[in-house]
C-alpha positions as CSV (number, residue, x, y, z in Angstrom):
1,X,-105.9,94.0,19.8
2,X,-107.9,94.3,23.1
3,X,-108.2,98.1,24.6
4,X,-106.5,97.0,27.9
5,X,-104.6,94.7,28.9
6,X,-104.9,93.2,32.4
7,X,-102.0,91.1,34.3
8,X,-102.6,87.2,33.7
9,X,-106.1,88.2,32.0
10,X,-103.7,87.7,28.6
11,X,-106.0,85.5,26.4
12,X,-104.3,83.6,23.7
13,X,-105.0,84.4,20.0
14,X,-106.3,81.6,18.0
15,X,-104.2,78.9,16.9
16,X,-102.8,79.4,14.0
17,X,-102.4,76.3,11.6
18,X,-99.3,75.1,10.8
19,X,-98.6,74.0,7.2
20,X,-95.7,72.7,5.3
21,X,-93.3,75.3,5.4
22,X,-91.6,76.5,2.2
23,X,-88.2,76.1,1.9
24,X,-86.2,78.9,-0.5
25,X,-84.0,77.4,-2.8
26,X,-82.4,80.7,-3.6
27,X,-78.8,80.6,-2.1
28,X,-78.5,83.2,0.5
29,X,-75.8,85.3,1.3
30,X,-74.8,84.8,5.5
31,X,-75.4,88.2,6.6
32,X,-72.7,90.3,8.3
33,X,-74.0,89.8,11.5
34,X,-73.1,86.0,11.6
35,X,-69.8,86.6,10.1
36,X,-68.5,89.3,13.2
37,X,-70.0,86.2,15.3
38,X,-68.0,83.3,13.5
39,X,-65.0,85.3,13.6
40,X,-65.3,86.4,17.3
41,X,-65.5,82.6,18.3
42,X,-62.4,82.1,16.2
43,X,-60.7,85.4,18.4
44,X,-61.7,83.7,21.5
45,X,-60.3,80.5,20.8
46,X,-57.1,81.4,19.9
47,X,-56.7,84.1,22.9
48,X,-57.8,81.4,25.2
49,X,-55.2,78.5,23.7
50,X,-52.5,81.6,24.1
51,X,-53.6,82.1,27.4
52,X,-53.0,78.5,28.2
53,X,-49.4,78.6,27.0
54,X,-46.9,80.1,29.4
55,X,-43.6,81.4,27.1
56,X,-41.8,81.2,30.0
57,X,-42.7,77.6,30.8
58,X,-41.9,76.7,26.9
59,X,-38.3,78.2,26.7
60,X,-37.4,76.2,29.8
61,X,-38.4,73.0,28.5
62,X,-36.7,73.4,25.0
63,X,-33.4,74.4,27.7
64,X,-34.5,70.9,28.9
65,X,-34.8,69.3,26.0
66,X,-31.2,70.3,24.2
67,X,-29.5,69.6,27.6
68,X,-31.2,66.4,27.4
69,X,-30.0,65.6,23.0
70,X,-26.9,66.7,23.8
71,X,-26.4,64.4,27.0
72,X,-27.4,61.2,24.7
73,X,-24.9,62.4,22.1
74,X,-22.5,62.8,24.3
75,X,-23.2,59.3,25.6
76,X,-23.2,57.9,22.2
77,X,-19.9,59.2,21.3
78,X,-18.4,57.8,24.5
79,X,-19.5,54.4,23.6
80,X,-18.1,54.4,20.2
81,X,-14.7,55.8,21.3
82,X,-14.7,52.5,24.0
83,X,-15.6,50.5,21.1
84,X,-13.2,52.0,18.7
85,X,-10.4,51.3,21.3
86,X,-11.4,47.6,21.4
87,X,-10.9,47.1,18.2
88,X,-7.1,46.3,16.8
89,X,-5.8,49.6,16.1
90,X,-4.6,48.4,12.5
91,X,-7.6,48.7,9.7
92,X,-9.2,45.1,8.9
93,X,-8.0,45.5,5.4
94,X,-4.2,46.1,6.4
95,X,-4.4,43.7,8.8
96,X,-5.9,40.8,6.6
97,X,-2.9,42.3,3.9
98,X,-0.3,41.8,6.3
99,X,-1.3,38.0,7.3
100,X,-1.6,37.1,3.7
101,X,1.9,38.6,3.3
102,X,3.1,36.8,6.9
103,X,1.9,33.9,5.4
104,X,3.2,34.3,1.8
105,X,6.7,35.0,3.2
106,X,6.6,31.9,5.6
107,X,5.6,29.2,2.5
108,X,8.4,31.0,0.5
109,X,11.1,30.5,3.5
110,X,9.5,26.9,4.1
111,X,10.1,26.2,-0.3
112,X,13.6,27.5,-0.2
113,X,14.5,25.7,2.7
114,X,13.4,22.4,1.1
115,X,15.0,22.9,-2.7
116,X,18.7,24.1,-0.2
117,X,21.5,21.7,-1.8
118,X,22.6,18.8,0.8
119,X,26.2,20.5,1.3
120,X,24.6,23.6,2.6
121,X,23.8,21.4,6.0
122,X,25.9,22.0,8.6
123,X,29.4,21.3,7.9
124,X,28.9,19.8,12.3
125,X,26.5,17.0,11.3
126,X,29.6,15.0,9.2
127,X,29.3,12.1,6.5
128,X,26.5,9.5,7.5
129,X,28.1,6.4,9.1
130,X,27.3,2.8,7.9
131,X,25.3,1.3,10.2
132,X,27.6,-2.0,10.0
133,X,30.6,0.0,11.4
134,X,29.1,0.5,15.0
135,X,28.5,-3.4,15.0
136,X,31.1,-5.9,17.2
137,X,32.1,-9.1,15.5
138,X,29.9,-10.9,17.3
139,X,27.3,-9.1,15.2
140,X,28.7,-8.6,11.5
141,X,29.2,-12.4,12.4
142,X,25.3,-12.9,12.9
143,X,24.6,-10.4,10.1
144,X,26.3,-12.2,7.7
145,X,25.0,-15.8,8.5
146,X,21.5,-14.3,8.2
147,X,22.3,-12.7,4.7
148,X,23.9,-16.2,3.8
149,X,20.7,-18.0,5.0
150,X,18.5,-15.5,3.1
151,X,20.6,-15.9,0.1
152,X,20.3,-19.4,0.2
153,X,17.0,-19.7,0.5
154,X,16.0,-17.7,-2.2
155,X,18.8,-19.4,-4.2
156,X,16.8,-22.5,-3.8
157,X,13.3,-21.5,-4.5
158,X,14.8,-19.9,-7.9
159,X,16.0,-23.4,-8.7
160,X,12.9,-25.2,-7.5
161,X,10.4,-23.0,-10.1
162,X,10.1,-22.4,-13.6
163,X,11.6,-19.2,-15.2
164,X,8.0,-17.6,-15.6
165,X,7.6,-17.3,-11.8
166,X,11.1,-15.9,-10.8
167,X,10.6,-13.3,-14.0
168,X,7.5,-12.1,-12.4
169,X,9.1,-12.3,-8.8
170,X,11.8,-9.8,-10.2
171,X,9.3,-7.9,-11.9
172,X,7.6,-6.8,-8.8
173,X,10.2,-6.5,-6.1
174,X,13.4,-5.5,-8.0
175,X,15.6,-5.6,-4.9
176,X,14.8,-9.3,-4.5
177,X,17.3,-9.4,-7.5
178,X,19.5,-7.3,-5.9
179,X,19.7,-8.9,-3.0
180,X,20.2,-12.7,-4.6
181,X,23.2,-11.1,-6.7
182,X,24.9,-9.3,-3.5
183,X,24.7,-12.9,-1.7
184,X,26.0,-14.4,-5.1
185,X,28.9,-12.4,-4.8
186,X,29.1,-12.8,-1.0
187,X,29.7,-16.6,-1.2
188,X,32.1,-17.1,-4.7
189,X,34.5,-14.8,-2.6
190,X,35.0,-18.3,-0.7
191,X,36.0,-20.2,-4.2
192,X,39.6,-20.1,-5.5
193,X,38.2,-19.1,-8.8
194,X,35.2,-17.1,-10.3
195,X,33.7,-18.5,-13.1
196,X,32.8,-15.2,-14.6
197,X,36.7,-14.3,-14.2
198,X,38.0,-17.7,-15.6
199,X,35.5,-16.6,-19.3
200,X,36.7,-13.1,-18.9
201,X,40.7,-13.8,-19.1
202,X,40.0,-17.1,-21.3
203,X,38.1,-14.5,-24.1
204,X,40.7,-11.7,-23.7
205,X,42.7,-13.5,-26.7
206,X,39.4,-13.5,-28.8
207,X,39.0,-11.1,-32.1
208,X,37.4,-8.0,-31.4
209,X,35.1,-8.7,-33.7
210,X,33.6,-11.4,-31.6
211,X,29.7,-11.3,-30.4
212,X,29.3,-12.9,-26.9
213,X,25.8,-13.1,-25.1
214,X,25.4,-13.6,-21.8
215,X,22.2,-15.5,-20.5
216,X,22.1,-15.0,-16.4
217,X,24.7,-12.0,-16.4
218,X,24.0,-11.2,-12.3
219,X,25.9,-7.7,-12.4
220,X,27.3,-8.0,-16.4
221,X,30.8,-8.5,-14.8
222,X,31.9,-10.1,-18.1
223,X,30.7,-7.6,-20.3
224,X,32.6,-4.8,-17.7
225,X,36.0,-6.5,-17.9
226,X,35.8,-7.4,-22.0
227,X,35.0,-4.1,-23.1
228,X,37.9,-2.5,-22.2
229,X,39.3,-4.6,-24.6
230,X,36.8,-3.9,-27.4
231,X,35.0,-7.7,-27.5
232,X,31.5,-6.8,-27.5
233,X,29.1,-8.5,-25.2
234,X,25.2,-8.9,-24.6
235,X,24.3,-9.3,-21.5
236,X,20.6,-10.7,-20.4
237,X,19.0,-11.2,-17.4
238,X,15.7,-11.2,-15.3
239,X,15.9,-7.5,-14.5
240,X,17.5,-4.6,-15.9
241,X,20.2,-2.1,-14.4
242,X,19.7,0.6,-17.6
243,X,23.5,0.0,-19.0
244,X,25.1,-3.2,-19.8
245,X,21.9,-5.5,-18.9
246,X,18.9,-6.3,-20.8
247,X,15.8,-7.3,-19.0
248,X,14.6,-10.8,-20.7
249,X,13.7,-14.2,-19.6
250,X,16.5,-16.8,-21.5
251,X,14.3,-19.8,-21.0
252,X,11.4,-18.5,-22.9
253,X,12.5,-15.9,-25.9
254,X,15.9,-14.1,-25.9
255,X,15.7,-10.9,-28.0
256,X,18.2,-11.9,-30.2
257,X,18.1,-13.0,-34.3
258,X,17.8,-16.5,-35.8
259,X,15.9,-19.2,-36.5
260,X,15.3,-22.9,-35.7
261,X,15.6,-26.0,-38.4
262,X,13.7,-25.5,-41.2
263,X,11.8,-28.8,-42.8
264,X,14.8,-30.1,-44.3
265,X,16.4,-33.5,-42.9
266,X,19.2,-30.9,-40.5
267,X,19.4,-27.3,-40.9
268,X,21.8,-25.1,-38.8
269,X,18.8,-22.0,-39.0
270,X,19.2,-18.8,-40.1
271,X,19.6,-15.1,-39.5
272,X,22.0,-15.6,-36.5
273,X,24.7,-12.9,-35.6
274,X,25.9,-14.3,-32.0
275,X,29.6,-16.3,-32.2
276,X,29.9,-17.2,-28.3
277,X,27.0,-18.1,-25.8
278,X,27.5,-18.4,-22.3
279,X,25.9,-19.8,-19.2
280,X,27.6,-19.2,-15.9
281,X,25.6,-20.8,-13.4
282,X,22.6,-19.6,-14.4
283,X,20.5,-22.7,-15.7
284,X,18.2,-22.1,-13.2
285,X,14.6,-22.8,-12.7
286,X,13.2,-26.5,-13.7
287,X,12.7,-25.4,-17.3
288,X,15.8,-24.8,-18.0
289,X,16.7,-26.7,-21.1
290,X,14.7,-24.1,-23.2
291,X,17.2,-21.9,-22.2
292,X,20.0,-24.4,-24.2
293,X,17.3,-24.3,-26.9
294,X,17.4,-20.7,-27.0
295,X,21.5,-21.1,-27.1
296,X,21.5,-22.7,-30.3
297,X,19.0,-20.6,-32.2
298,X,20.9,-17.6,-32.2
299,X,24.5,-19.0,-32.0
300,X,25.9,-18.8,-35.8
301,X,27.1,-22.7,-37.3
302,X,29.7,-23.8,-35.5
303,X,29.4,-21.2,-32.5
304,X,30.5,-22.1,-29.4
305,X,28.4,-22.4,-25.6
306,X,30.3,-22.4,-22.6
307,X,28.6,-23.5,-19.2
308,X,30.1,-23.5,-15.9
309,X,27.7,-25.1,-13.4
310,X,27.9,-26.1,-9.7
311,X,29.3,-29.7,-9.5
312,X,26.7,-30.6,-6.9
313,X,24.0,-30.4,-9.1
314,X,24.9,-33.3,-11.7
315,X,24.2,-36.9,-10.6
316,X,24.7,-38.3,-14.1
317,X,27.1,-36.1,-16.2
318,X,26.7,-37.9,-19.3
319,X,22.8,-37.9,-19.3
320,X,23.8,-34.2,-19.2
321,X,25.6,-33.8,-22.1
322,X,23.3,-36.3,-24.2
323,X,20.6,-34.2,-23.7
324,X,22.4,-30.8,-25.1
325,X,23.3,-33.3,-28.0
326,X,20.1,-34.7,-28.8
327,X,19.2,-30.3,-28.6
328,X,21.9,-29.7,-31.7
329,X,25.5,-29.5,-29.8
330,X,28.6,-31.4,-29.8
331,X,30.8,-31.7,-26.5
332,X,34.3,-30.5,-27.3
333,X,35.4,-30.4,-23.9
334,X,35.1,-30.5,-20.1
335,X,37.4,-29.8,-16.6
336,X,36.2,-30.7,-13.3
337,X,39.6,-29.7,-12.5
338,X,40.1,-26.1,-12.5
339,X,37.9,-26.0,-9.4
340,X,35.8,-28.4,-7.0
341,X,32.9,-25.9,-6.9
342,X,32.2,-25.7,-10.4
343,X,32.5,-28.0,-13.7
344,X,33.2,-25.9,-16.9
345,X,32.0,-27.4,-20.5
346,X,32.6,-26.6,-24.1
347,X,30.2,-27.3,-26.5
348,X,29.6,-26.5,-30.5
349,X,26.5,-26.2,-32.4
350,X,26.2,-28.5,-35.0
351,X,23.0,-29.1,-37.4
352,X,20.1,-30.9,-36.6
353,X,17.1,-32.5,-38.0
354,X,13.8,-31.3,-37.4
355,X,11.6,-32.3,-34.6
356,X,8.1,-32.3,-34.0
357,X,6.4,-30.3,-31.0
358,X,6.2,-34.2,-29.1
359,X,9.5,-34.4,-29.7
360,X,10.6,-31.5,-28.0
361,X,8.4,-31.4,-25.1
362,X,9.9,-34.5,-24.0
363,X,13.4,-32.8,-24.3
364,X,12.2,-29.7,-22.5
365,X,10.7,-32.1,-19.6
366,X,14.1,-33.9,-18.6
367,X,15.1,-30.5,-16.5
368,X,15.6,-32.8,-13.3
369,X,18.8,-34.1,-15.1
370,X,19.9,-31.2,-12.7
371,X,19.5,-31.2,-9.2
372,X,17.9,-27.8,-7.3
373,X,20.8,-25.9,-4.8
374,X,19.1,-26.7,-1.7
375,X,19.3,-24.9,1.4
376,X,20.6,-26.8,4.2
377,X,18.9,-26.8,7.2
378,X,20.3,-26.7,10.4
């Protein structure tokens, strides 16, 4: 330490050296004084934040701000109320109930109305007229000359084909039959006598317990009138009506018992239950022959066949009744007088010998011993 000290004679001590300081690893304690200075920094930056802050300026702005949340909700409730009033005021669920039940009742109105009975119609409507009844003379005229041209047309192609095709024919268009049968009956109103009348009174005086079948019935008119009387009858034919007629094809196989010649030199068959066969016009189709055939397998010994066929048809009569013979019947009589349509014949069956399959095709072959009902053309 010098003894005086003069201003700017101040001479520097001598530098001291600096080492490696020494750092204490003893954990010390911060002293009071740098806790009252931490804690007055943290005074002064809270009083300054509060100092920022105006309380006033803060209420306002929450004012604001609720004005503002309640505006938007006010807003929002608005829209929904529009959007509520667009909507249909019933709830989707009762109204999707009340169109299933709309709908429900409707089908059930429509279902009722359809299952109504036909007399529940309007009494105003009246009976349906027939169409025919509006038509002049001039035109029933016309009508019936095209239901006659029809008729005979068909008539003709019957004759012209086997029995196989006009089965199948039938078969598949029922009302062709139908339609032949109401032209049938059309044109023998013409004739002075039915031939299916003539049988009918003729088989009146028969026993009851008489079996007729009926090969080409048409309408079973025979089997209509006889049974009143109690004569049983069988009719057949190419289509069934479900009561008197059965369906079959009588130049092929009539569902009826009995058998052919057996290998002895003649044989009348067996197993036949039919006393009476008849044919009235109705050896049709160019097989027909099988249909006589047919005739005398189920007719019992001695049982009669009656034919009534159109007169036009035969060019040689007695090639006509040969054949029937050489086919196991005897003529016992014939009148081309009762009528010039038609010519009636009586045959019985009688025994024959037995005849190889040659044989008998050549018999079934001579079906042009009959001439076809043609259709004239005009």
């Amino acid at each position: 330490m010098s003894l005086f000290e003069v201003a700017g004679w101040a001479v520097k001590a001598a530098p001291i050296r600096e080492g490696p300081q020494q750092v204490s690893k003893k954990r010390k304690r911060p002293s009071s004084h740098s806790q009252l200075e931490v804690v007055e920094v943290n005074v002064e930056k809270l009083m300054a934040k509060m100092g920022n802050s105006n309380p006033a300026e803060s209420s306002i702005q929450k004012l604001e701000r609720k004005k503002r949340q309640k505006t938007n909700r006010q807003k929002q409730v608005k829209g929904s109320e529009e959007e509520i009033k667009d909507r249909p005021t019933t709830p989707p669920r009762k109204a999707i109930k009340r169109k299933i039940e709309t709908k429900t009742k409707t089908k059930q109105t429509v279902d009722s109305a359809s299952v109504l009975p036909l007399k529940s119609k309007p009494t105003s409507e009246g009976p349906q007229e027939n169409p025919n009844a509006k038509m002049t003379a001039l035109q029933k005229s016309m009508k019936n000359s095209l239901d006659g041209a029809r008729f005979r047309l068909l008539n003709e192609n019957l004759y012209k084909t086997d029995s196989y095709q006009a089965h199948e024919l039938m078969r598949n268009d029922p009302k062709v039959f139908e339609e032949y049968h109401n032209g049938f009956r059309h044109q023998v109103v013409s004739w002075p006598i039915n031939p299916v009348e003539h049988f009918a009174s003729m088989f009146a005086s028969y026993s009851q317990k008489t079996l007729i079948a009926d090969l080409g019935c048409g309408d079973a008119a025979l089997a209509k009138n006889l049974s009143s009387k109690g004569i049983s009858v069988i009719s057949f034919d190419l289509v069934s009506d479900n009561e008197y007629v059965v369906d079959a094809d009588i130049c092929d196989k009539i569902p009826l018992p009995g058998s052919e010649e057996s290998g002895k030199p003649k044989s009348a068959g067996a197993g036949q239950v039919v006393d009476v066969v008849v044919c009235a016009l109705s050896l049709m189709g160019v097989n027909w022959p099988n249909c006589i055939r047919e005739a005398w397998r189920i007719l019992k010994p001695g049982g009669e066949l009656h034919i009534a066929e159109v007169t036009s048809r035969f060019t040689d009569i007695e090639q006509f009744q040969n054949l029937l013979g050489s086919i196991g019947f005897r003529l016992k009589s014939k009148n081309d007088k009762i009528s010039s349509h038609f010519i009636l014949f009586e045959f019985a069956k009688i025994p024959r010998a037995s005849k190889t399959q040659k044989e008998w095709s050549g018999l079934l072959s001579k079906g042009s011993i009959l001439k076809p009902c043609e259709y004239k053309r005009r």
